[in-house]
DSSP file (Angstrom, degrees, kcal/mol; ACC not computed):
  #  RESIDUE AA STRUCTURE BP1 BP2  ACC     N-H-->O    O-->H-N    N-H-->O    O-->H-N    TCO  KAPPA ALPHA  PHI   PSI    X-CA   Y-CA   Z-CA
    1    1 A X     >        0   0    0      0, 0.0     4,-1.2     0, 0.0     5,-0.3   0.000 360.0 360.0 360.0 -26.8  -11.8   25.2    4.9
    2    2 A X  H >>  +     0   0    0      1,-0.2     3,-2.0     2,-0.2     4,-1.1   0.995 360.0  50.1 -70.9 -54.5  -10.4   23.0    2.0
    3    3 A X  H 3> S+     0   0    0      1,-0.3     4,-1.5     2,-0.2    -1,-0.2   0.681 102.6  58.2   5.2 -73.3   -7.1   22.8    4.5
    4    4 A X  H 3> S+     0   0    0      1,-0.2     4,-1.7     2,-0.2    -1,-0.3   0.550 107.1  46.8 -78.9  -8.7   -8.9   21.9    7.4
    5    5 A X  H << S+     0   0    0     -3,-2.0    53,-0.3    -4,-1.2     5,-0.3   0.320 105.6  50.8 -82.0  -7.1  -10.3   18.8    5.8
    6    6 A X  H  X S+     0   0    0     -4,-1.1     4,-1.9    -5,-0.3     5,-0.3   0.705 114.7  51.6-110.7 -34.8   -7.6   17.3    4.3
    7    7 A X  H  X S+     0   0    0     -4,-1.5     4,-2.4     1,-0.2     5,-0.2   0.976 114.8  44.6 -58.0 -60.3   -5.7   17.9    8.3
    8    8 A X  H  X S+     0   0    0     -4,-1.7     4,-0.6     1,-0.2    -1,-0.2   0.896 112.7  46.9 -60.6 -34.6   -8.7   16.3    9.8
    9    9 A X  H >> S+     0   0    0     -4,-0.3     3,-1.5     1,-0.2     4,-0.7   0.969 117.7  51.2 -64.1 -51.1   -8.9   13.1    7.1
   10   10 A X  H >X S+     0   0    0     -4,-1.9     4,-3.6    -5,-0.3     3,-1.4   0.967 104.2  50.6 -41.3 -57.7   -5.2   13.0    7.8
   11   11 A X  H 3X S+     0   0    0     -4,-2.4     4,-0.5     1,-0.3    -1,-0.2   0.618 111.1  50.0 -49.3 -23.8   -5.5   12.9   11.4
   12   12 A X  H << S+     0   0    0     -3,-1.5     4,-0.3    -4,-0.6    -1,-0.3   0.195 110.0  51.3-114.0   6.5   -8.2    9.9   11.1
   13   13 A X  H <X S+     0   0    0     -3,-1.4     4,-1.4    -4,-0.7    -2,-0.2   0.653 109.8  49.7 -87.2 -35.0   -5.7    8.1    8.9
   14   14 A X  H  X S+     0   0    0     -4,-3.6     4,-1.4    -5,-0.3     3,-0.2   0.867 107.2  55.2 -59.7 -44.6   -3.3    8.8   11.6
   15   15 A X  H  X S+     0   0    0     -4,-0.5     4,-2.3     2,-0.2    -1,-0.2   0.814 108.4  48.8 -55.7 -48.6   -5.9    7.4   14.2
   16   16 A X  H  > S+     0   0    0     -4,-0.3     4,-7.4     2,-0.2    -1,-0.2   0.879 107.2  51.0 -24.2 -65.7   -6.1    4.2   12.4
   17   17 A X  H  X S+     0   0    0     -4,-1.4     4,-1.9    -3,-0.2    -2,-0.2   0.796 115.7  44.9 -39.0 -71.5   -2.6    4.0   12.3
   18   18 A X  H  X S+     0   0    0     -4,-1.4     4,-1.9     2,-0.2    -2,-0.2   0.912 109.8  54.5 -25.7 -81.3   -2.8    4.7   16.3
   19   19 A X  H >X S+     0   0    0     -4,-2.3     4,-1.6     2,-0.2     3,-0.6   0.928 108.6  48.3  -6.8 -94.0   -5.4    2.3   16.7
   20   20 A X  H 3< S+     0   0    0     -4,-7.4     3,-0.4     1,-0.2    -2,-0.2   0.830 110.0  53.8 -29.0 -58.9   -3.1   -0.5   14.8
   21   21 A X  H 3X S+     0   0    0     -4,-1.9     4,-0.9     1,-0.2    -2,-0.2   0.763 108.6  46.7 -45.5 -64.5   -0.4    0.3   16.9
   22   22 A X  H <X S+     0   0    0     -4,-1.9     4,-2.0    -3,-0.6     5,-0.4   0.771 115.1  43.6  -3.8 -77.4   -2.4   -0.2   20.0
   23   23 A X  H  < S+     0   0    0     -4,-1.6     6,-0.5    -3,-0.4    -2,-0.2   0.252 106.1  60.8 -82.9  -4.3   -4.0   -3.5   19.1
   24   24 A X  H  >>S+     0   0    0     -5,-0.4     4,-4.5    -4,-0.2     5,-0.9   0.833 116.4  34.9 -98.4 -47.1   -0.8   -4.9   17.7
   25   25 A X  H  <5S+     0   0    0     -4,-0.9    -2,-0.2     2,-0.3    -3,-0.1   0.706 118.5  46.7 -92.2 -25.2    0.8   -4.3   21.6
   26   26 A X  T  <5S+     0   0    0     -4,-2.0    -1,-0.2     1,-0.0    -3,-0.2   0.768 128.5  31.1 -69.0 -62.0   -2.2   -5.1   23.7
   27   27 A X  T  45S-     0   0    0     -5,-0.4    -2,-0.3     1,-0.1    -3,-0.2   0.939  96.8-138.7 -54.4 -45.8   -2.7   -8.3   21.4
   28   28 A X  T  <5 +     0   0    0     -4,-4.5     2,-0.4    -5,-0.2    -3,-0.2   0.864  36.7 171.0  27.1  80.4    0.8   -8.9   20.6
   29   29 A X      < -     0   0    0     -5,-0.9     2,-1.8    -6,-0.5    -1,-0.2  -0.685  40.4-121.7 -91.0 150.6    0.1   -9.7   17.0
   30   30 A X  S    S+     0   0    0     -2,-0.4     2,-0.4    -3,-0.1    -6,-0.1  -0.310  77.2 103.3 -89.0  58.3    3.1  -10.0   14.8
   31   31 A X  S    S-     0   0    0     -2,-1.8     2,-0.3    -7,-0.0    -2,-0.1  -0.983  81.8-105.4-144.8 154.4    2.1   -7.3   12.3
   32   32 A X    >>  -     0   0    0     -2,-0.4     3,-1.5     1,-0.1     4,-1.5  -0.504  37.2-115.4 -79.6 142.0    3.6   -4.0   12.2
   33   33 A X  H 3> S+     0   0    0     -2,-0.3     4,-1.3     1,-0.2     3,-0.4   0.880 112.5  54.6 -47.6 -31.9    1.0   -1.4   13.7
   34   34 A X  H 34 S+     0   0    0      2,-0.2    -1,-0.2   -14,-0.2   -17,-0.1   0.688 108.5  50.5 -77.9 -11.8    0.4    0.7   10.5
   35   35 A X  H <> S+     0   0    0     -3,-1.5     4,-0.6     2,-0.2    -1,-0.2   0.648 107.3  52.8 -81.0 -21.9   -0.6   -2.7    8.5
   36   36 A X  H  X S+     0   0    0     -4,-1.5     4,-1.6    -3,-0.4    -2,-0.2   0.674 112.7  44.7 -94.5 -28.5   -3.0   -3.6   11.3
   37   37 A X  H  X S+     0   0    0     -4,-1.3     4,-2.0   -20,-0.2     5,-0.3   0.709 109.0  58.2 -81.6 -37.5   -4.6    0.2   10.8
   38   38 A X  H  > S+     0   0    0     -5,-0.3     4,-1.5     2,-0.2    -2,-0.2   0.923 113.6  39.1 -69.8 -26.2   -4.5   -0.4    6.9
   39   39 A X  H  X S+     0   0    0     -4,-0.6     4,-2.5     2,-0.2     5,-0.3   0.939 110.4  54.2 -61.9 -45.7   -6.7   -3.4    7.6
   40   40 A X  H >X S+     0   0    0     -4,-1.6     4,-1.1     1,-0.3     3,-0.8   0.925 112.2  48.4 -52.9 -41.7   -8.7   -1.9   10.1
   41   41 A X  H 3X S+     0   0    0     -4,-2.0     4,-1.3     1,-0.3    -1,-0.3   0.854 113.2  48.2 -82.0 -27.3   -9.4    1.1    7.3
   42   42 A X  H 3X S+     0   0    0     -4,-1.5     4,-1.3    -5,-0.3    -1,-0.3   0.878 107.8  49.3 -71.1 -25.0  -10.1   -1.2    4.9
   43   43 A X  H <X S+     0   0    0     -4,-2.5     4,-1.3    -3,-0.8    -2,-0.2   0.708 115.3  48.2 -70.6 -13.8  -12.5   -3.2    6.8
   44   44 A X  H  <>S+     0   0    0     -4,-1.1     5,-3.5    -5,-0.3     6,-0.7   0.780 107.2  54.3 -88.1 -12.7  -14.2    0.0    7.8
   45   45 A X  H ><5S+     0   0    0     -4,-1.3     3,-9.9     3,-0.2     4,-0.2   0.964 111.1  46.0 -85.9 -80.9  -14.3    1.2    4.3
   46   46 A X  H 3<5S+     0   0    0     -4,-1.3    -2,-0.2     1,-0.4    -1,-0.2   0.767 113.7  47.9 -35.0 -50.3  -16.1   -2.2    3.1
   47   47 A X  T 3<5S-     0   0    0     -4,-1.3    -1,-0.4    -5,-0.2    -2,-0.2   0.572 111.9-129.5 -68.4 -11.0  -18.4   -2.0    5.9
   48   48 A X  T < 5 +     0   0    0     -3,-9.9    -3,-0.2     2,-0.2     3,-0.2   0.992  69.9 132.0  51.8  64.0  -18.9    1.6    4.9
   49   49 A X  S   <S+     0   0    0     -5,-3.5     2,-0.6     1,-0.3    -4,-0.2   0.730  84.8  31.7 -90.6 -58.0  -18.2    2.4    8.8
   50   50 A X  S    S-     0   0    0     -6,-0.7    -1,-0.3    -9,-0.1     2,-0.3  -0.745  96.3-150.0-117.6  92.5  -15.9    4.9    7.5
   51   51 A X    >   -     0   0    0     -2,-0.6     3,-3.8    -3,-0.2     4,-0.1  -0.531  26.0-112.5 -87.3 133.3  -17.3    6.3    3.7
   52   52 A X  G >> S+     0   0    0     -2,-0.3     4,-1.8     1,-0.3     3,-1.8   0.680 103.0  70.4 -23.5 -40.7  -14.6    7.4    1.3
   53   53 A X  G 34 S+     0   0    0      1,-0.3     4,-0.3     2,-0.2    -1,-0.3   0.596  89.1  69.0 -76.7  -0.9  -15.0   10.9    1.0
   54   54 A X  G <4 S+     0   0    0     -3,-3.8    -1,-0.3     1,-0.1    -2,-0.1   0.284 115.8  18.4-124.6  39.6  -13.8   11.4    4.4
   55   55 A X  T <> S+     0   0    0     -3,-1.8     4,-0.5    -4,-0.1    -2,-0.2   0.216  98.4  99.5-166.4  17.1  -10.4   10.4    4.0
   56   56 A X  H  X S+     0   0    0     -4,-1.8     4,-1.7     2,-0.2     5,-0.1   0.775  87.6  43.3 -32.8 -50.0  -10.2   10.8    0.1
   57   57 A X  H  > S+     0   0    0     -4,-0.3     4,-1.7     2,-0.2   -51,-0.1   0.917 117.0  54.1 -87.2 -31.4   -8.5   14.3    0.1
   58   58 A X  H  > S+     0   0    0    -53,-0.3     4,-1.2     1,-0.2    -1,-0.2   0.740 102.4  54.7  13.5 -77.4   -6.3   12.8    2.8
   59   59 A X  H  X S+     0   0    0     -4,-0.5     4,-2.5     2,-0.2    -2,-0.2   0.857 112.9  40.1 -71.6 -40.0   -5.4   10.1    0.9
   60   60 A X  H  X S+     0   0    0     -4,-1.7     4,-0.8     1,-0.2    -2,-0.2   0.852 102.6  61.7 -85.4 -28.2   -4.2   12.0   -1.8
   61   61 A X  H >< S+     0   0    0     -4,-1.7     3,-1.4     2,-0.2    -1,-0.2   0.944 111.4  49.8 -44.2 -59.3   -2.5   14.7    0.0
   62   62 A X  H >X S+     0   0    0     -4,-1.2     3,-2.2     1,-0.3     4,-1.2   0.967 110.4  51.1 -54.5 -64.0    0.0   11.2    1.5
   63   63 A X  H 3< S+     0   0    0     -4,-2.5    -1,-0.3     1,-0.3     4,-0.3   0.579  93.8  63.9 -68.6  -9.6    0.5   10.1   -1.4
   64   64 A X  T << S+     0   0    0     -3,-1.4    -1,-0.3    -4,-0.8    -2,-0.2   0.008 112.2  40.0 -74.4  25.1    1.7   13.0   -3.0
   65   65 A X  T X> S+     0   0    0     -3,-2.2     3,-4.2    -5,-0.1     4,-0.9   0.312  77.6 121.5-146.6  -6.7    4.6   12.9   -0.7
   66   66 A X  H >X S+     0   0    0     -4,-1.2     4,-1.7     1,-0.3     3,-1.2   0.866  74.5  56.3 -21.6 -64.5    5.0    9.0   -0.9
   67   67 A X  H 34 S+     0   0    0     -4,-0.3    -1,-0.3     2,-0.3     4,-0.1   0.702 107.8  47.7 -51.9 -16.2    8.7    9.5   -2.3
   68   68 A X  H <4 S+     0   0    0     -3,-4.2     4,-0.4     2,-0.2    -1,-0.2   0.798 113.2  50.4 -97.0 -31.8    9.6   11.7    1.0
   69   69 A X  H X< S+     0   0    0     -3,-1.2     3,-1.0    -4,-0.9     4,-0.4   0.976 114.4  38.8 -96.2 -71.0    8.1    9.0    2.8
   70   70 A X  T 3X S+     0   0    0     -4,-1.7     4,-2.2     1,-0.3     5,-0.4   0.412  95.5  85.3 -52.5 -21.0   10.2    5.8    1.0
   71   71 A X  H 3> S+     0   0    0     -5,-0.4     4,-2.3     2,-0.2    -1,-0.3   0.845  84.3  49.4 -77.1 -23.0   13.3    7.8    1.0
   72   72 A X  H <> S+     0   0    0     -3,-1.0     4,-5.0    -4,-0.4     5,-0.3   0.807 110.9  52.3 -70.2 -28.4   14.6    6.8    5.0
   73   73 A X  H  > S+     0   0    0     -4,-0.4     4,-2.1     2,-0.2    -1,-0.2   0.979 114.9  39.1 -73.7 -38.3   14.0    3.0    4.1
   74   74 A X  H  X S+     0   0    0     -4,-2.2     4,-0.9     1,-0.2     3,-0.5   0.925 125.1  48.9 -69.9 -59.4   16.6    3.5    0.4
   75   75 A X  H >< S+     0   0    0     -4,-2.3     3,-3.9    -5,-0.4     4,-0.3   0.830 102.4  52.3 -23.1 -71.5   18.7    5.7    2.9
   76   76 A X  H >X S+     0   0    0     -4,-5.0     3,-3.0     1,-0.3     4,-0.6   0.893  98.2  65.8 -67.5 -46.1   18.8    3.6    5.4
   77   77 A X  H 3< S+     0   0    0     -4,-2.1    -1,-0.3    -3,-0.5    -2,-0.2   0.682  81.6  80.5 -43.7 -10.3   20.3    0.4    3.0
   78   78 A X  T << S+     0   0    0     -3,-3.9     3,-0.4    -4,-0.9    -1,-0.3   0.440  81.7  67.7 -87.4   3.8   23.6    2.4    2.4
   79   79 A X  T X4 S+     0   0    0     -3,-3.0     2,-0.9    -4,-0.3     3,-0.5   0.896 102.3  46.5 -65.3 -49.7   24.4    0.9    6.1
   80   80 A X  G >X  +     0   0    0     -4,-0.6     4,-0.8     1,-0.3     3,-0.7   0.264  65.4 129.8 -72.9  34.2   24.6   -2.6    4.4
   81   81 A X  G 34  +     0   0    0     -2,-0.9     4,-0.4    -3,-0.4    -1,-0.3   0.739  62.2  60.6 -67.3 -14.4   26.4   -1.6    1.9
   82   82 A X  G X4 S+     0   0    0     -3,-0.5     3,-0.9     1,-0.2    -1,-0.2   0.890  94.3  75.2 -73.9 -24.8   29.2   -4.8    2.5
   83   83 A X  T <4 S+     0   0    0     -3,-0.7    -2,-0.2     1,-0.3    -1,-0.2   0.897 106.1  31.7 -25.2 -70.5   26.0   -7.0    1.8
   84   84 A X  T >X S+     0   0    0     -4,-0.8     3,-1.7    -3,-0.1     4,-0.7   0.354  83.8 112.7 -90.8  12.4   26.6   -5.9   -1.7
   85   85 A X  T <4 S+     0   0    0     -3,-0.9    -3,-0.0    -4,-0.4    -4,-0.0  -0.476  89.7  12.8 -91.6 145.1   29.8   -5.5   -2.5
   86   86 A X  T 34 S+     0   0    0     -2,-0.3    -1,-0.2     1,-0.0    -2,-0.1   0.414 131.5  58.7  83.7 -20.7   31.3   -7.8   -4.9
   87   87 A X  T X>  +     0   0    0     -3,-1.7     4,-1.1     2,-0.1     3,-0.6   0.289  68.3  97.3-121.7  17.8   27.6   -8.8   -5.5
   88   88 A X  H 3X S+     0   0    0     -4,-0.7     4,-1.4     1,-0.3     3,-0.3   0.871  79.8  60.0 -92.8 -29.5   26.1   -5.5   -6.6
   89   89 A X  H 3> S+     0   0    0      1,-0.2     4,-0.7     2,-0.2    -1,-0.3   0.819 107.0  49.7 -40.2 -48.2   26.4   -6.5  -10.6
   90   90 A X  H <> S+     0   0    0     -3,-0.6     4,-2.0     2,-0.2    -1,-0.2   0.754  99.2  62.3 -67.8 -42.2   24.0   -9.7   -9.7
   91   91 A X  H  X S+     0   0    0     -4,-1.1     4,-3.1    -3,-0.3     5,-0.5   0.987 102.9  65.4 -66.1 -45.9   21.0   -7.1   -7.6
   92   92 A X  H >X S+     0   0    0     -4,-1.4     4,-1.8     1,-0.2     3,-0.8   0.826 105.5  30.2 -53.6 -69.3   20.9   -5.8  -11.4
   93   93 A X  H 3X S+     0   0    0     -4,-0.7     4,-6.0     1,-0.2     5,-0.3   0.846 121.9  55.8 -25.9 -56.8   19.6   -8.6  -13.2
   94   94 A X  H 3X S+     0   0    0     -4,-2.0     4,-1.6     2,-0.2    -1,-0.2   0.822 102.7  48.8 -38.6 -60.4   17.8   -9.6  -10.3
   95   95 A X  H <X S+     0   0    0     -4,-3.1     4,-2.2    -3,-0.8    -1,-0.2   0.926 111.0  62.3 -62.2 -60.1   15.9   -6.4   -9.7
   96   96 A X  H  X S+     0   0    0     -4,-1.8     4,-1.4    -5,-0.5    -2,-0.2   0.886 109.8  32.8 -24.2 -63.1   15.1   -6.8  -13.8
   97   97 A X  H  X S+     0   0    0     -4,-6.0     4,-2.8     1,-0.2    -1,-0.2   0.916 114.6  56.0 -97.9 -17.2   13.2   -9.9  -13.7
   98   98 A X  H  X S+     0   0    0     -4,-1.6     4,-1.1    -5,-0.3    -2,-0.2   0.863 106.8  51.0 -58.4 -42.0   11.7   -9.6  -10.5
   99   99 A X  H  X S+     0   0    0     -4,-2.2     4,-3.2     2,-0.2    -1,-0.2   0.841 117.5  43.6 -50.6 -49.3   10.2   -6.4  -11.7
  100  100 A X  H  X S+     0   0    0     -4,-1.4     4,-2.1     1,-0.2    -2,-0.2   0.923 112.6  50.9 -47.0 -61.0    8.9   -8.4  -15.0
  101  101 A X  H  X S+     0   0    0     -4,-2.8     4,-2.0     2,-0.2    -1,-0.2   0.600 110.9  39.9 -62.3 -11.8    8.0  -10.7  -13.5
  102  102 A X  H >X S+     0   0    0     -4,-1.1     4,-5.4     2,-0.2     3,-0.7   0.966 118.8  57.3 -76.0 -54.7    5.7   -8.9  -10.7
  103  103 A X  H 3X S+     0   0    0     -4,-3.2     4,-1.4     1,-0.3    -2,-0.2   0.871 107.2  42.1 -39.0 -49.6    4.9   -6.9  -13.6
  104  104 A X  H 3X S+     0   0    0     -4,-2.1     4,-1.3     2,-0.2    -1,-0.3   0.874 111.8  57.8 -57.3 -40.7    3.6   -9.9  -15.7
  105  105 A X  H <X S+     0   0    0     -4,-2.0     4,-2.9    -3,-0.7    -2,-0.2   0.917 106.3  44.9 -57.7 -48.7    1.9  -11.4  -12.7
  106  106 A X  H  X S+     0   0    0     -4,-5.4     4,-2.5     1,-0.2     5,-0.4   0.994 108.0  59.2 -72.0 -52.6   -0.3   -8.5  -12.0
  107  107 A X  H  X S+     0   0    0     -4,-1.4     4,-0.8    -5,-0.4    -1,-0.2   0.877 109.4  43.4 -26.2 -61.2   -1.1   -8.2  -15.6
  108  108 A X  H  X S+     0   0    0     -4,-1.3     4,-2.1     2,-0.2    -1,-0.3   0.877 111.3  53.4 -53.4 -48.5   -2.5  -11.7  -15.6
  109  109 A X  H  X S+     0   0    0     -4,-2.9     4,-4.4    -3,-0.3    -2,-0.2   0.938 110.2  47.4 -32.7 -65.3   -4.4  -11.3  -12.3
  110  110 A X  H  X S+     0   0    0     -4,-2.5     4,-0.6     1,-0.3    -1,-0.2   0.593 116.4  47.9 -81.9  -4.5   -6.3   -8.1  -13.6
  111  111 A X  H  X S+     0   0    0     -4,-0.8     4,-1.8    -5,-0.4    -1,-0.3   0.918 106.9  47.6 -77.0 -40.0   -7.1   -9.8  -16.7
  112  112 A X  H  X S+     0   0    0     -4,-2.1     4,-1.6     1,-0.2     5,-0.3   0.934 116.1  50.6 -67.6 -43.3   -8.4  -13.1  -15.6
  113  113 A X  H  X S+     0   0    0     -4,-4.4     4,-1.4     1,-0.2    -1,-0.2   0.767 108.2  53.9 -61.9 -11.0  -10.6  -11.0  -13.1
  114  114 A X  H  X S+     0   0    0     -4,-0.6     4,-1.7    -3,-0.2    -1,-0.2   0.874 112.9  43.7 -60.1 -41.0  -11.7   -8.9  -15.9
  115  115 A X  H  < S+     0   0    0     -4,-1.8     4,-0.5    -3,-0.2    10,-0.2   0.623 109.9  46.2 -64.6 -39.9  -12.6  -11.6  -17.5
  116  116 A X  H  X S+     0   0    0     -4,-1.6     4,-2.2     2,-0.2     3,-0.4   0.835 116.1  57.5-105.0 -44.6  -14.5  -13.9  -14.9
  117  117 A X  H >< S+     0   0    0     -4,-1.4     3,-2.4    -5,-0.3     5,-0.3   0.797 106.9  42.9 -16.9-106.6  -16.2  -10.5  -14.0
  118  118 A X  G ><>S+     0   0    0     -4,-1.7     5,-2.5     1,-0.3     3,-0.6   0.552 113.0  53.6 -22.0 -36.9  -17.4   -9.9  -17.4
  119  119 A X  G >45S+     0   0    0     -4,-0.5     3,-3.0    -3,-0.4    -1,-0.3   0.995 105.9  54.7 -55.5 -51.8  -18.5  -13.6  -17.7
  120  120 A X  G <<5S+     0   0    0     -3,-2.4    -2,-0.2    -4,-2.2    -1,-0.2   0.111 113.2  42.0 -77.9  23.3  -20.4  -13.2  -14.6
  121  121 A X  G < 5S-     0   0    0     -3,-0.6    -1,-0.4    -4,-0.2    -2,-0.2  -0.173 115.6-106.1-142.2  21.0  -22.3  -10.3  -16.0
  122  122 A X  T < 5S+     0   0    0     -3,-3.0     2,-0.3    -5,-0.3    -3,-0.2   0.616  79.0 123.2  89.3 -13.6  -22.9  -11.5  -19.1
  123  123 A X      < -     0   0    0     -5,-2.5     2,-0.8    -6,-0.1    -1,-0.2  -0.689  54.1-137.5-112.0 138.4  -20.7   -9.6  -20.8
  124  124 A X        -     0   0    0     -2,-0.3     3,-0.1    -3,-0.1    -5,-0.1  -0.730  28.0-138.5-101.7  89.9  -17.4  -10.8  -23.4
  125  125 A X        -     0   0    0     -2,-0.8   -10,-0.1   -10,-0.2   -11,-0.0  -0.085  20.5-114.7 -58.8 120.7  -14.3   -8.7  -22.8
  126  126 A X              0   0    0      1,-0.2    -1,-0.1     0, 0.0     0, 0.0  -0.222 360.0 360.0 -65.8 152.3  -12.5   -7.6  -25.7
  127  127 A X              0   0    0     -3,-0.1    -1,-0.2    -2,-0.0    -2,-0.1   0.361 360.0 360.0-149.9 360.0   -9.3   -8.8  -26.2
């Protein structure tokens, strides 16, 4: 039984997904169909159309295969490979602080919202 729930929560991420796909080509919105099904499931989630637990084991099932999933797109950059050549020394650095920095950003983000949370309850976040 556990099986057949994490296929069907798949299958209604998939629908989403569908769904997006759909709506992107009837509308012709400039968004790829699987972003327009990650909204949609997040708007359903927030609106509690769609309650967590029935695409939770789902969810975790995908992501545990997330790397299989990422691997066509790194693949698929050894076409450009004259892009980099002669420049490939530079992507290092590059890749480095961009990385810091994203890292640094988000760090700041989830703190200042911890923070103006915690005001707005009353509460003083330790620091």
């Amino acid at each position: 039984m556990k099986y057949i729930k994490i296929v069907l929560q798949v299958l209604l991420l998939y629908g989403l997904v569908l769904v997006g796909g759909w709506l992107r080509n009837f509308f012709h919105i400039p968004l790829p169909g699987s972003i327009i099904g990650l909204l949609l499931l997040w708007a359903a989630l927030s609106l509690k159309i769609i309650r967590l637990q029935w695409i939770e084991k789902g969810s975790y099932f995908l992501l545990s295969f997330i790397p299989l999933f990422l691997l066509p797109a790194t693949v698929g950059g050894m076409d450009y490979g004259y892009i980099f050549t002669g420049k490939g020394f530079l992507l290092i650095p590059i890749t480095m602080i961009s990385t810091f920095l994203t890292m640094w950003i988000s760090g700041y983000t989830s703190q200042f919202i911890a923070r103006k949370s915690a005001e707005r309850k009353g509460k003083v976040p330790c620091e």
